[in-house]
C-alpha positions in Angstrom: 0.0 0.0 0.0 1.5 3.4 -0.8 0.5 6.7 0.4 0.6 10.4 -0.8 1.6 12.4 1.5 0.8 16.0 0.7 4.4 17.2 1.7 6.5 14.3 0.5 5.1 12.7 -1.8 4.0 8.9 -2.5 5.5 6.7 0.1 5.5 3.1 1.7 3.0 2.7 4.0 5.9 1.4 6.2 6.7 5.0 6.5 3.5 5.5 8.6 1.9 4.3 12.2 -1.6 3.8 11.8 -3.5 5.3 14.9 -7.0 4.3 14.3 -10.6 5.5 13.1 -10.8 9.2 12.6 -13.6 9.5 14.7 -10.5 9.8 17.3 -10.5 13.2 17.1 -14.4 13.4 18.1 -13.2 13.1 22.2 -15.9 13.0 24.8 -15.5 16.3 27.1 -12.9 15.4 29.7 -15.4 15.7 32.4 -18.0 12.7 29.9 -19.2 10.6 32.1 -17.0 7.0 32.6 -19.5 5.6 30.5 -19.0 7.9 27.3 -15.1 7.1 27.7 -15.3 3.7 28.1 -17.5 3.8 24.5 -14.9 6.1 23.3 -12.0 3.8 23.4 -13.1 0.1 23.4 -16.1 0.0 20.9 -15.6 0.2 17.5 -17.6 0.0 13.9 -16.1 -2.5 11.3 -18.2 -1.3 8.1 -17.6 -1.9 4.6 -16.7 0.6 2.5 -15.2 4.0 2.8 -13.4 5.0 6.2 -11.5 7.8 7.4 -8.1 6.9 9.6 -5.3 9.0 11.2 -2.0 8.4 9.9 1.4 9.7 11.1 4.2 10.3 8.8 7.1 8.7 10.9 9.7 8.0 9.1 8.9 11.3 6.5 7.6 14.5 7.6 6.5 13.9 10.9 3.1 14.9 9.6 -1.0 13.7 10.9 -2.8 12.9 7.8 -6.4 11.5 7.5 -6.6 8.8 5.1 -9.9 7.8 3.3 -9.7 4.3 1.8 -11.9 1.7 0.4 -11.9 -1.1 2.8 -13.5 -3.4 -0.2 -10.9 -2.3 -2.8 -8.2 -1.2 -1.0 -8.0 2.2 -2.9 -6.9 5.5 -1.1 -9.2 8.1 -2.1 -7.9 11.0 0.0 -4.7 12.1 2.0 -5.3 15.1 4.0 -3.1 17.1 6.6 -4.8 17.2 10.1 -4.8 20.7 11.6 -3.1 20.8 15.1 -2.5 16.7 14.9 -3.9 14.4 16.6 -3.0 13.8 20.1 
């Protein structure tokens, strides 16, 4: 699998850690209940079809990218800097 990044270029996905589902970035308030945390980090969707993941550009830029790939094809539709990363 290769990816564009927007600053370097097409790369090796070995370049990259995955960090998971986009949705990451959609926190509960730190003050949620322990319920809407507990949601947060241990229940996930597994759908079909297009998904949006956070990528960071380790071994490159150093960059946060979201990805949007075909889970059924495999193809990478978009590669997208993430404004003030991810953590």
């Amino acid at each position: 699998m290769r990816l564009t990044c927007p600053l370097c270029g097409p790369r090796d996905r070995r370049e990259f850690y995955y960090y998971g589902a986009a949705e990451y970035l959609n926190r509960p308030a730190p003050d949620a209940a322990p319920e809407a945390w507990d949601d947060h980090l241990h229940n996930r969707d597994n759908p079909a079809g297009l998904v949006q993941d956070l990528w960071y550009h380790e071994q490159g830029c150093c960059s946060w990218l979201k990805v949007t790939r075909n889970t059924v094809t495999h193809e990478i539709v978009t590669v997208e800097p993430v404004a003030g990363g991810a953590a």
